[in-house]
ROBA-925367 format. One line per 10 residues: their letters; for each residue x negated, y negated, z negated of N, C-alpha, C. Coordinates in steps of 0.1 Angstrom, whole numbers, plus 5000, padded with zeros to 4 digits. Layout:
residues N
A	X Y Z X Y Z X Y Z; ...
***
This chain:
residues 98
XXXXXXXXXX	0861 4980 2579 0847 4980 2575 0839 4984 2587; 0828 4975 2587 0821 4981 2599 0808 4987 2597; 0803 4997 2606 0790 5000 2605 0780 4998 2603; 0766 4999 2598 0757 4991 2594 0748 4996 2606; 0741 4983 2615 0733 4988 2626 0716 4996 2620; 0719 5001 2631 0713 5017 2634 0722 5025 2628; 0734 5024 2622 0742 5034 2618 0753 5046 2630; 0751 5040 2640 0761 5043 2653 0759 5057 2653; 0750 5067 2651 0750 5081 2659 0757 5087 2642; 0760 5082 2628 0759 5089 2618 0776 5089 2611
XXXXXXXXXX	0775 5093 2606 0791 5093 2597 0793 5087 2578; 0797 5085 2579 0800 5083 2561 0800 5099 2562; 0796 5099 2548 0794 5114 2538 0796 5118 2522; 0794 5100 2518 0800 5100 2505 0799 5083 2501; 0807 5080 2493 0812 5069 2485 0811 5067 2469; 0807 5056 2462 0806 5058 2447 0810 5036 2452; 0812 5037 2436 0813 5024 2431 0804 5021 2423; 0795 5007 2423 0791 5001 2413 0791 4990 2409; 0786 4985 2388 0789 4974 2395 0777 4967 2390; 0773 4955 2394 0763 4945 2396 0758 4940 2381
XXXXXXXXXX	0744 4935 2377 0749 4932 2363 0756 4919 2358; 0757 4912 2365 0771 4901 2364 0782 4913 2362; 0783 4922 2364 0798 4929 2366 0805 4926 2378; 0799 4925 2391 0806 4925 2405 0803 4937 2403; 0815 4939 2411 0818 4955 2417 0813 4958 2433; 0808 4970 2438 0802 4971 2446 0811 4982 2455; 0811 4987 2468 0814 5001 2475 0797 5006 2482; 0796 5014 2474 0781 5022 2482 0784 5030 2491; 0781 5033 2505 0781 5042 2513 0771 5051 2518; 0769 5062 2518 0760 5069 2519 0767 5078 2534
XXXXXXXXXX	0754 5071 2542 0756 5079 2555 0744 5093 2559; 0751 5103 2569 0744 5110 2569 0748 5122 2585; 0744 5130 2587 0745 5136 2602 0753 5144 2596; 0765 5150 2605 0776 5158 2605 0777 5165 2617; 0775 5177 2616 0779 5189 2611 0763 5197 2607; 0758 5193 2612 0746 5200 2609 0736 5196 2598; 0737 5183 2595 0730 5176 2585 0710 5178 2587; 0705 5169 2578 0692 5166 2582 0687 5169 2565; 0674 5170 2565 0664 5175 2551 0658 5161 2547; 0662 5149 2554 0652 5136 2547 0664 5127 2554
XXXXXXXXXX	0680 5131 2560 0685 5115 2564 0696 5115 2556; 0694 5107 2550 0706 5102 2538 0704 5088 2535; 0713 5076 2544 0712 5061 2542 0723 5060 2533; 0717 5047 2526 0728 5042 2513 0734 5025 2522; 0743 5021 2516 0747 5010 2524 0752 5002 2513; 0753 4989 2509 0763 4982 2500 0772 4972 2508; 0786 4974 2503 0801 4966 2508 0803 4958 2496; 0811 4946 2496 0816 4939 2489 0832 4949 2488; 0836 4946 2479 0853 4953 2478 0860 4947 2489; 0859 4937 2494 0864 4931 2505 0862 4937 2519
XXXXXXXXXX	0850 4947 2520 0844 4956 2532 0832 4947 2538; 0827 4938 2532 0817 4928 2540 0802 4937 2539; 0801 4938 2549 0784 4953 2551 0772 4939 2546; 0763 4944 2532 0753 4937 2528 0743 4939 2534; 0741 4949 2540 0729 4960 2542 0726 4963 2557; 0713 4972 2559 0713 4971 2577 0704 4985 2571; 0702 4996 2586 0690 5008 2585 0686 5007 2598; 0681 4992 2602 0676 4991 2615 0659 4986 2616; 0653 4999 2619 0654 5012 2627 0660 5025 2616; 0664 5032 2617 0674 5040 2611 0660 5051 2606
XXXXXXXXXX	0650 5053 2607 0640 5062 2603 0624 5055 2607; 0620 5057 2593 0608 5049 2592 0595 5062 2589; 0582 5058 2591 0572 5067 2595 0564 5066 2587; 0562 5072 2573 0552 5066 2562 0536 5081 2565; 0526 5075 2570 0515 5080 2573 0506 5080 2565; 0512 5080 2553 0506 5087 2541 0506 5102 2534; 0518 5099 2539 0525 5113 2536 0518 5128 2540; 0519 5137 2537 0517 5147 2541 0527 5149 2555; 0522 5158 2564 0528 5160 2576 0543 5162 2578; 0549 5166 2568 0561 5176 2568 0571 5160 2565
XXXXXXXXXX	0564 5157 2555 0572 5141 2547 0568 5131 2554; 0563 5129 2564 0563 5111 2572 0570 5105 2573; 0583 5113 2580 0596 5107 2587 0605 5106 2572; 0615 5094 2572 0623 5089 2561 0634 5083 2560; 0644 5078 2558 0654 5077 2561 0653 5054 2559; 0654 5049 2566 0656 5032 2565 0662 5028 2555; 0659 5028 2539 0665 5023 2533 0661 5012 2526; 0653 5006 2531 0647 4992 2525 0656 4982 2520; 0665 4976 2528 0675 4966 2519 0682 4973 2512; 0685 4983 2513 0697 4988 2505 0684 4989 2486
XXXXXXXXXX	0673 4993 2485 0667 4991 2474 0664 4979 2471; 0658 4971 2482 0660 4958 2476 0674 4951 2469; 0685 4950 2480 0693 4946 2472 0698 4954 2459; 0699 4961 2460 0699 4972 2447 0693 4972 2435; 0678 4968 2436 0673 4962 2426 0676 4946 2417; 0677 4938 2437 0687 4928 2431 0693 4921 2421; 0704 4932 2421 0717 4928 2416 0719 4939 2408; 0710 4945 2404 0709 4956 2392 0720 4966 2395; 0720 4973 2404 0729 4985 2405 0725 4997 2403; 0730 5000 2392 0726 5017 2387 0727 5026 2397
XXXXXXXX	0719 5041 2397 0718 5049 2408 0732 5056 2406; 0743 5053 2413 0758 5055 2413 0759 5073 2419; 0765 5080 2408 0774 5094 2411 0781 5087 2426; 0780 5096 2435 0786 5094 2450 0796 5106 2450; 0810 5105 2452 0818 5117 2460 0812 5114 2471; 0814 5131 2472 0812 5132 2487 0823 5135 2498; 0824 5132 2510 0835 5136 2514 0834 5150 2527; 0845 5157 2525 0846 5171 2531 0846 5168 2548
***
């Protein structure tokens, strides 16, 4: 499986399954900074069971100037909702990994 671009400086952090409402099955990955972790960076990713990456978080952090000061910065997760909406994928329980 490979990484989803802008994903290069981050790690997996947790995994869940879902499935589609056809009933395809999905691997969600949820990346994130290790060892120190971040307060707003948490990307979701979708794989086929096969490992084929659906998804991209390029630019990896997006700037919403609506927000209040503290909240601008956000984590790139636009395909991953779009596709997600999609293909009807429930907001999946993620293990997380140690």
């Amino acid at each position: 499986m490979s990484k989803p671009q802008g994903m290069a400086r981050y790690t997996a952090i947790g995994l869940a399954c879902a499935l589609a409402k056809d009933n395809t099955p999905y691997l969600l990955v949820q990346f994130g900074e290790r060892p120190e972790g971040c307060k707003f960076c948490e990307w979701l990713h979708v794989y086929t069971l096969r490992g084929k990456l659906l998804t991209k978080s390029k630019p990896p952090i997006l700037r919403d100037n609506t927000q209040p000061d503290q909240s601008t910065l956000m984590p790139n997760n636009s395909e991953f909702n779009a596709l997600s909406k999609k293909l009807g994928l429930e907001r999946p329980q993620f293990v997380f990994l140690k």
